[in-house]
C-alpha positions as CSV (number, residue, x, y, z in Angstrom):
1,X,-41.3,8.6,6.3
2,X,-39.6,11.6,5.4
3,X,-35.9,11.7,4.1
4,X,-34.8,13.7,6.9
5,X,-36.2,11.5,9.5
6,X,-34.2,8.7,8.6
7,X,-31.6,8.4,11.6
8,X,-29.8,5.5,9.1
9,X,-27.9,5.6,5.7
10,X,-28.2,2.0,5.4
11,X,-25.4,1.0,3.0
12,X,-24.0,3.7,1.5
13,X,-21.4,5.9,3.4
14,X,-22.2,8.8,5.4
15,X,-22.6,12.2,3.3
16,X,-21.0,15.3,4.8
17,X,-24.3,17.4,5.8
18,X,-25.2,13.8,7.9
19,X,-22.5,14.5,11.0
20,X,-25.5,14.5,13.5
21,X,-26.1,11.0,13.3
22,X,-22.8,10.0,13.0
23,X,-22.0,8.7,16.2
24,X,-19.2,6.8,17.6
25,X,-16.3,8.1,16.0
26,X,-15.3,11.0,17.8
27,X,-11.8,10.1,19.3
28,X,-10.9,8.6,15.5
29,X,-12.1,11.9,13.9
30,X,-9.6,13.9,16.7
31,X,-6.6,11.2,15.6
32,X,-7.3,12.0,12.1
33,X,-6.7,15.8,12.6
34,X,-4.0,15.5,14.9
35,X,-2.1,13.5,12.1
36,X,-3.5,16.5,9.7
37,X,-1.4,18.7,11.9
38,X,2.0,16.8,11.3
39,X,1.1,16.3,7.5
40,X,-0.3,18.1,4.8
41,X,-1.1,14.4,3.7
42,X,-3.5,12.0,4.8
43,X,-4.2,8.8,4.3
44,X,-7.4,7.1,5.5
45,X,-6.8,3.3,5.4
46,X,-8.5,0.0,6.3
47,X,-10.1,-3.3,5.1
48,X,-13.4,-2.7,3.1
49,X,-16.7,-1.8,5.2
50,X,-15.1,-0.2,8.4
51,X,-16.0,3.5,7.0
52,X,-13.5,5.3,5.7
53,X,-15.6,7.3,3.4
54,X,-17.6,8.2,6.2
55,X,-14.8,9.0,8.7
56,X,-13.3,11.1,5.6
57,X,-16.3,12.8,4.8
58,X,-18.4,13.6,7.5
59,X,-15.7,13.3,10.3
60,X,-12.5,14.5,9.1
61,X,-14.7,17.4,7.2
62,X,-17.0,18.7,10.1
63,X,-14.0,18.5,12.5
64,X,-12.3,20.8,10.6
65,X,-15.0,22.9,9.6
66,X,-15.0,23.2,13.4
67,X,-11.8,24.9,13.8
68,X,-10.2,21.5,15.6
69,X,-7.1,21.7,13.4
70,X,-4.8,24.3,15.3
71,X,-4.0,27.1,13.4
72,X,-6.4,26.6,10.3
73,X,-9.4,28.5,11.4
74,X,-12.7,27.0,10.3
75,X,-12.8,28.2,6.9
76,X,-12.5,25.9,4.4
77,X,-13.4,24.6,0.8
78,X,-13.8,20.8,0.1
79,X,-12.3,19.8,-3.2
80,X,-14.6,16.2,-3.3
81,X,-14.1,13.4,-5.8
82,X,-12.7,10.5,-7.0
83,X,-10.2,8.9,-9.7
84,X,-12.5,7.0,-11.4
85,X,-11.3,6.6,-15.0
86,X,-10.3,10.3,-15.4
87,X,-8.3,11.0,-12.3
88,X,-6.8,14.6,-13.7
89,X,-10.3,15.5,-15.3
90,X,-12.0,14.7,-12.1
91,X,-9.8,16.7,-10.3
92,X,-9.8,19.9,-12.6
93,X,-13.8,19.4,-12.7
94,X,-14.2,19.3,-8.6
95,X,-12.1,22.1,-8.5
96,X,-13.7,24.9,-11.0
97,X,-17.0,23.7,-9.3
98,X,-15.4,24.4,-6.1
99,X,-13.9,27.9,-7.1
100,X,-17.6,28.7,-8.8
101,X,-19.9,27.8,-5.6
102,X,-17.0,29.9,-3.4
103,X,-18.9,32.9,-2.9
104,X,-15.6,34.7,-2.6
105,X,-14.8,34.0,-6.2
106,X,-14.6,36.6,-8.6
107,X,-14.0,34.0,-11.4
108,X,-16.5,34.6,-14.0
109,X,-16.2,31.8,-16.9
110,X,-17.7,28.6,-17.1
111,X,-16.7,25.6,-14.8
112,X,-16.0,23.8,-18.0
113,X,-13.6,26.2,-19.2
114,X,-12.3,27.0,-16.0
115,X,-11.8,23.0,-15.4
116,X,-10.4,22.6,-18.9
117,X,-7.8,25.3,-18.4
118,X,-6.7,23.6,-14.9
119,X,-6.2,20.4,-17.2
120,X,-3.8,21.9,-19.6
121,X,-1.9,23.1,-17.1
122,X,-1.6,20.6,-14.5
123,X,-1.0,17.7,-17.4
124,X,1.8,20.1,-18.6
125,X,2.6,20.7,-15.3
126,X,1.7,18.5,-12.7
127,X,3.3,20.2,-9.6
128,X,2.2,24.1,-10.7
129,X,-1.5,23.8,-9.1
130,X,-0.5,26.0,-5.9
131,X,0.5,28.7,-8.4
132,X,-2.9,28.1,-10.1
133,X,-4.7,29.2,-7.5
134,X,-3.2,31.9,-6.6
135,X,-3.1,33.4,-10.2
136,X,-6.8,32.6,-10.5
137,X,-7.4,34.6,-7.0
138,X,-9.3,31.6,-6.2
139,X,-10.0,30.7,-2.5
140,X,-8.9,34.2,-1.4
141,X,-5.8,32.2,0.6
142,X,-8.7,30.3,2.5
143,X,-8.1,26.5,3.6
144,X,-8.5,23.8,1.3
145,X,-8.6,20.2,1.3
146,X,-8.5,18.2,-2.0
147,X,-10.7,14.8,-0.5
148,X,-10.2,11.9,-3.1
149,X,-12.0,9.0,-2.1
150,X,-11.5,5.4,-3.5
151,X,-7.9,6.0,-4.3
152,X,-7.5,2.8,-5.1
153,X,-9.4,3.1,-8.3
154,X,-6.5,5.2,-9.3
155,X,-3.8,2.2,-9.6
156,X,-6.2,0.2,-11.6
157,X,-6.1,3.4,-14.2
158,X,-2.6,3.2,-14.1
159,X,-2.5,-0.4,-15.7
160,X,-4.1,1.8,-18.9
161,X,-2.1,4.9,-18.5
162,X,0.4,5.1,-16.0
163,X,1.4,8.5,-17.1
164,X,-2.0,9.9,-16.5
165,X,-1.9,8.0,-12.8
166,X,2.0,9.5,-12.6
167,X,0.4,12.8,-12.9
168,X,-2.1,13.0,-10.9
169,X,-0.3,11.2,-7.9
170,X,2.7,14.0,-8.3
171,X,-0.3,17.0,-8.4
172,X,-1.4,15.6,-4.8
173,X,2.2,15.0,-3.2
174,X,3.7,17.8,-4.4
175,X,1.5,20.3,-3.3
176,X,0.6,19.0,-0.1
177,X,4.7,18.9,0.3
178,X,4.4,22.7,-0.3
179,X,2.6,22.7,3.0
180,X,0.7,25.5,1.7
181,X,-2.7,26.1,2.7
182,X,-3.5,23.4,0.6
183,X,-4.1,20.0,1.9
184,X,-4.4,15.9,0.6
185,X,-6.9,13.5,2.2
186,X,-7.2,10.2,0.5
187,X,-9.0,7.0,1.4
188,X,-8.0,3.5,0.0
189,X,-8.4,0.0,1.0
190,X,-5.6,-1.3,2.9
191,X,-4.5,-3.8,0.4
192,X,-4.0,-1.5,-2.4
193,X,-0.7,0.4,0.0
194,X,1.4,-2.3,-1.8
195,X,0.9,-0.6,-5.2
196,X,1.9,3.4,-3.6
197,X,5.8,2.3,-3.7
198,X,5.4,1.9,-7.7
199,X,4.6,6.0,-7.8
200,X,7.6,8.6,-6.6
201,X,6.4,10.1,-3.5
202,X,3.6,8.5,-2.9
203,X,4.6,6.0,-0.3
204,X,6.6,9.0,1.7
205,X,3.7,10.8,1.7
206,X,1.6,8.0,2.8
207,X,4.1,7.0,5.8
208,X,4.1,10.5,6.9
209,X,0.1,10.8,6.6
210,X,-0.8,7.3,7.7
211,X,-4.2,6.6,9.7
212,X,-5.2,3.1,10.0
213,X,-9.5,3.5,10.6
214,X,-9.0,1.0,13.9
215,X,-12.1,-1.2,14.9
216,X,-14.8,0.1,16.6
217,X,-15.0,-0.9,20.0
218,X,-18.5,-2.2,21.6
219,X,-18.9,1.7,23.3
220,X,-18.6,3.5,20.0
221,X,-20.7,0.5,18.4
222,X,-23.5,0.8,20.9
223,X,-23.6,4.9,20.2
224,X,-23.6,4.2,16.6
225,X,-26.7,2.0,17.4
226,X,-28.6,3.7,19.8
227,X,-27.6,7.5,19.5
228,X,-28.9,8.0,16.1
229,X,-32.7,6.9,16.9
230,X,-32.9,8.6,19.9
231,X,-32.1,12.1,17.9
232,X,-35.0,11.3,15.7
233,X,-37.3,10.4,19.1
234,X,-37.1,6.8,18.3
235,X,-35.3,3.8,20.2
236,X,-33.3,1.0,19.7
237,X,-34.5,-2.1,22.9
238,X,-31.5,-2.6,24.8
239,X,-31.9,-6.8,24.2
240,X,-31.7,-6.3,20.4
241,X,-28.9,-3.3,20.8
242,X,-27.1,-6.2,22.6
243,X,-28.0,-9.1,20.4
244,X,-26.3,-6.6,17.2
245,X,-23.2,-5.5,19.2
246,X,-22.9,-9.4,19.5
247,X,-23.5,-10.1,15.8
248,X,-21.2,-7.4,14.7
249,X,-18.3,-8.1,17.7
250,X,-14.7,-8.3,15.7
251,X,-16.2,-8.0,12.0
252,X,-15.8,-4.5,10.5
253,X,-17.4,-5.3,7.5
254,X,-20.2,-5.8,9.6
255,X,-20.9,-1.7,9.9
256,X,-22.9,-1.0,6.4
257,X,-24.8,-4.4,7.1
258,X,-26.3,-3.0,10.8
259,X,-26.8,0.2,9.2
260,X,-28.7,-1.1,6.3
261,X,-30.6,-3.7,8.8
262,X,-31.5,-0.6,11.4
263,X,-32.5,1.3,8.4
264,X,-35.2,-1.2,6.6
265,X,-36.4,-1.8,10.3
266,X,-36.8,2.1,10.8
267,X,-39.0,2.7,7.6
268,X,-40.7,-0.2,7.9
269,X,-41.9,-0.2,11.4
270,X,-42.1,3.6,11.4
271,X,-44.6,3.3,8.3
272,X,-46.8,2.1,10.8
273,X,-46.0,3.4,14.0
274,X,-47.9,6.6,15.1
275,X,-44.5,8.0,16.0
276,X,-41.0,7.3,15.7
277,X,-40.4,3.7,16.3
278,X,-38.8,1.4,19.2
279,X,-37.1,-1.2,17.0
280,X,-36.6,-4.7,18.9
281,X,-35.3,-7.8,18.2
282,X,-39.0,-9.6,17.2
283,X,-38.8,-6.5,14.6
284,X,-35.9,-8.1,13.2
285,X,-37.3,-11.9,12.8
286,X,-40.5,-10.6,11.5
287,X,-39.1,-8.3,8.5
288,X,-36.7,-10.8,7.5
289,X,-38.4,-13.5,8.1
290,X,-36.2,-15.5,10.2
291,X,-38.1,-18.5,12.1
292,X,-36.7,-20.3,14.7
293,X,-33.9,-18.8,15.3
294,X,-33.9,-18.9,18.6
295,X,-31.7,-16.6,21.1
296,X,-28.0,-17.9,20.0
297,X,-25.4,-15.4,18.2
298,X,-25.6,-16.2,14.4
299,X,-22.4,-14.5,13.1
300,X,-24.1,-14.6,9.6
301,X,-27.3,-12.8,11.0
302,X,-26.7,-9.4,9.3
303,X,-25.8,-11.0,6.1
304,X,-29.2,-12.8,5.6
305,X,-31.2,-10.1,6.2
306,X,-29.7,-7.7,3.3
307,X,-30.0,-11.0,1.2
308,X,-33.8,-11.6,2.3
309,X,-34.2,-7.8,1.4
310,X,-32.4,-8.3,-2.2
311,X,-34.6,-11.4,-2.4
312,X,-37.8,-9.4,-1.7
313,X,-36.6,-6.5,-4.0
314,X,-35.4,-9.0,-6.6
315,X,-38.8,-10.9,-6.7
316,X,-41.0,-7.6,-6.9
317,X,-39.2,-6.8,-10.6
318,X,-40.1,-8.2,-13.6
319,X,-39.0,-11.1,-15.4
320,X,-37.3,-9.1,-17.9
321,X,-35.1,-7.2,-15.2
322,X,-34.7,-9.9,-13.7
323,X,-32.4,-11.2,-16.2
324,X,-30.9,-7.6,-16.5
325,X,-30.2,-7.7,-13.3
326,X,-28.6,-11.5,-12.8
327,X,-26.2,-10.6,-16.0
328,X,-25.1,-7.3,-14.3
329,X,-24.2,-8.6,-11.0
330,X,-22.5,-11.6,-12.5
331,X,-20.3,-8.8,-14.3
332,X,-19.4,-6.8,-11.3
333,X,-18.3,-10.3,-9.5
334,X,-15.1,-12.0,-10.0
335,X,-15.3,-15.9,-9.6
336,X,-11.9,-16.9,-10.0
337,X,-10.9,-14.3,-6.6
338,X,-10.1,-15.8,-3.6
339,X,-11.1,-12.2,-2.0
340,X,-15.0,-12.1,-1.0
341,X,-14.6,-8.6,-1.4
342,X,-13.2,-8.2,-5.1
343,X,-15.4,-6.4,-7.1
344,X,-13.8,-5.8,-11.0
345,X,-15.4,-2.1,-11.9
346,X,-17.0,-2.1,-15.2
347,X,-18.1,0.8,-17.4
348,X,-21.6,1.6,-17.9
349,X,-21.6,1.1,-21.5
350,X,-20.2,-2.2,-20.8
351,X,-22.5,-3.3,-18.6
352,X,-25.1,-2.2,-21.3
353,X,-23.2,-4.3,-23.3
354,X,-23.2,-7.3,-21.4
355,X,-27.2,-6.7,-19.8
356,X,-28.8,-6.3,-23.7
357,X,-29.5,-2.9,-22.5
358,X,-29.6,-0.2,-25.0
């Protein structure tokens, strides 16, 4: 089936061009700009899996592209990156490519020049990128929101260079304290908030900016089921919509597993449907294979159907990436965490490294 058909994004988060299918989120997208309206700082927080990204991106974005923040208009540019292991860099890059695509701009170097230029500056001076902006005539005094997703990446940086991290973090608090028409959005797991009282300003801003991405409840859930395959003509049955909001009830890292579950079952049965598919519950036991399973809740449902997918993907390589593959993930996993969810980042070249890869 065709890209665009595909009412799912399976795990990944939500891009910003995908607000049509992203259902179920509507009153946490209005809380998140009604916060926006107190503070030129926001930070998107929560436990791994319950979306942030996606509320960040394709809610908090389209809203305001809407004209839903009072006062703001509906004309804005989307500074979008993340920290990474060159937070300043990043940010100087996303910027120039931002001032470039602005058709307003009348900024004629390169973006590599222009981003390198930003980077002098703002690691000179971290709290002069207002100024910047306005000397550059860049924006033409439209509204702006500098989007850094995966904060958290950023205080793992600042265990190798904390002035870097010190940097960066003053560039973001200081000019959204300008309250300018500049604004901060960040999004971080929840656990890493312990590390923002280490940085000046940071945990102010946070407190002032604070949205905790609440759970969804079973309403929101079943639109997030349903309301995406009936924009693309399909269907979800009602018994197998009920069987997921029961897998899924209280677990929020259950969202990118129903997503990626809806999303196999959409391509799959869709690749032999005449038309867009009704996707049922017998759907699910026959692509994953599940046997006698019977009509109880199995809490762990979600979870062995990505792992009978990886198994199937997994067993279709050959032996050779096999190996690649089984050295890689043991990299990325840490098995002295107590934290299911702890996932050590590693550099490509050192997972090239450690795979044999060349």
């Amino acid at each position: 089936m065709r890209h665009i058909e595909r009412p799912f994004p399976g795990l990944r988060a939500f891009a910003k061009n995908e607000s049509a299918i992203f259902f179920g989120r509507d009153e946490q997208t209005a809380t998140m700009i009604d916060r926006m309206s107190r503070s030129h700082f926001l930070c998107i927080t929560g436990p791994s899996g319950c979306g942030k990204s996606s509320l960040g991106r394709t809610g908090l974005m389209n809203g305001l592209e809407a004209g839903f923040l009072a006062g703001a208009g509906s004309d804005w540019v989307f500074v979008d990156h993340r920290p990474e292991d060159q937070p300043m860099r990043n940010l100087c890059e996303a910027l120039a490519l931002a001032i470039r695509d602005d058709e307003q701009s009348d900024i004629t170097i390169s973006p590599t020049e222009l981003a390198d230029s930003l980077e002098e500056t703002l690691r000179a001076s971290p709290r002069r990128l207002p100024e910047m902006i306005d000397h550059l005539g860049a924006f033409k005094n439209r509204e702006v929101l500098l989007f850094v997703d995966q904060f958290e990446e950023l205080f793992r940086f600042a265990q190798r260079d904390r002035n870097e991290a010190s940097a960066f973090i003053e560039t973001l608090t200081t000019t959204a304290a300008r309250e300018s028409n500049i604004r901060v959005a960040i999004t971080t797991r929840i656990e890493s908030l312990e590390h923002s009282s280490y940085f000046d300003g940071l945990s102010q801003a946070i407190a002032k900016g604070l949205f905790l991405t609440p759970s969804m409840d079973r309403f929101q859930l079943q639109q997030a089921i349903e309301g995406p395959a009936e924009l693309r003509s399909g269907k979800i049955d009602p018994d197998f919509s009920l069987w997921l909001l029961n897998q899924m009830d209280g677990q929020a890292d259950q969202l990118p597993l129903m997503q990626h579950t809806l999303r196999v079952l959409w391509e799959r049965k869709g690749a032999v449907s005449d038309g867009p598919p009704t996707l049922t519950r017998e759907d699910f036991d026959t692509y994953f294979q599940r046997r006698g399973t019977g009509d109880g809740v199995r809490r762990d449902a979600l979870e062995e159907a990505l792992t009978a997918h990886l198994n199937e993907v997994y067993g279709a390589m050959s032996e050779d990436d096999q190996v690649l593959s089984r050295r890689m993930f043991c990299a990325l996993a840490d098995p002295l965490s107590t934290r299911r969810d702890n996932r050590p980042p590693q550099y490509v070249r050192s997972l090239a490294e450690i795979s044999g890869c060349k």
